[in-house]
N, C-alpha and C positions, 0 to 999 in steps of 0.2 A: 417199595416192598414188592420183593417177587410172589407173585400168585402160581403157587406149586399143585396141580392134580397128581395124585398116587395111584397107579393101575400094578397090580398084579396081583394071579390067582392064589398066591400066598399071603392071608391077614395079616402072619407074622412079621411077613419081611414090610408089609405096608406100616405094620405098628411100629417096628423097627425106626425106620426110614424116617417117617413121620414124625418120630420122638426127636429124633434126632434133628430135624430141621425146628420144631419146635422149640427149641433150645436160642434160637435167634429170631427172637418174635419179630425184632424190630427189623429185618432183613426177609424173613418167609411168610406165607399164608400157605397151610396146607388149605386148599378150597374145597375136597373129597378125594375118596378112593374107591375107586370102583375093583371088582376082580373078573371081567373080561371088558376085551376088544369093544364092544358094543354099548355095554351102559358108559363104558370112559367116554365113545362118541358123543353120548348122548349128554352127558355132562361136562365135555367141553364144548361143546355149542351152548349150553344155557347158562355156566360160570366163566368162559373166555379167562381159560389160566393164559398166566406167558409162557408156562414151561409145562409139559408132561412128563412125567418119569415111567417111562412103559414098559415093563417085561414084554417081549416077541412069542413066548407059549403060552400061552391062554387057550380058556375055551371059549364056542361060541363065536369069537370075530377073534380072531392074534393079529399081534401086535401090528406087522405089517401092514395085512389088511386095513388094520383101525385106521394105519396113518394115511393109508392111499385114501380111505374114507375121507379123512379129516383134509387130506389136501384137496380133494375133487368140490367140498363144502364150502374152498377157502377160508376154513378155520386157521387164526395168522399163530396158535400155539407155536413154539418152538421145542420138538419131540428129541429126547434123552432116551436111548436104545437102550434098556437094560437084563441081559440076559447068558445065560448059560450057555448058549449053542456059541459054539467056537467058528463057525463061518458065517454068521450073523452078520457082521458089520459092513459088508456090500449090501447088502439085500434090506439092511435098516435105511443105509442112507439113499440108495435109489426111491427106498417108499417115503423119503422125506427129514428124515432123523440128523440130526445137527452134532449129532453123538455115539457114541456106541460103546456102552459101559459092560466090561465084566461080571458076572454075577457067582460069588460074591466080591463084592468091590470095597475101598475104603470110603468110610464115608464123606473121608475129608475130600476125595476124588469126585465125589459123587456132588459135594457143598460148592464146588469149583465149576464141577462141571455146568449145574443150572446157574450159576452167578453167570458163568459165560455166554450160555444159550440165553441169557433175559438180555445181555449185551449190555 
């Protein structure tokens, strides 16, 4: 079972997402959802998902920031880029991200994508 954290400053796209992985209990745990940079920190260091699913705009701590956090912690999460900004995906995987998803994206893209990233 993959242990999924949900980060971003949109609830909906978190209830979204969420729903949607719920849908294969026997393959996901959503383990929480935070809506910035900084509570996700803080929640993966105390739930140790395998996979985050991170928006990059956030308030408070964004996304990159969070993941440079979360690598400096060696927190062994494997981080899922998910965002808007169209030059994102350099700048995701320099700060650690194993992925760099479109937003919005399909979700089947998105069910692949952390299947991959848990390895």
């Amino acid at each position: 079972m993959v242990r999924v954290l949900l980060v971003d400053d949109q609830p909906a796209l978190r209830e979204v997402i969420g729903a949607y992985l719920r849908r294969f209990p026997s393959t996901f745990l959503v383990v929480a959802e935070a809506g910035d940079g900084r509570v996700a920190v803080e929640m993966a260091e105390r739930l140790k998902p395998d996979v985050i699913v991170m928006d990059l705009r956030m308030p408070v701590l964004d996304g990159v920031e969070a993941m440079r956090l979360l690598k400096r912690l060696g927190n062994p999460a494997r981080v899922i880029a998910y965002t808007s900004l169209t030059d994102a995906a350099d700048r995701s995987r320099s700060a650690g991200a194993v992925a760099c998803l479109p937003k919005p994206c399909n979700l089947e893209d998105l069910r692949e994508a952390i299947l991959a990233a848990a390895g």
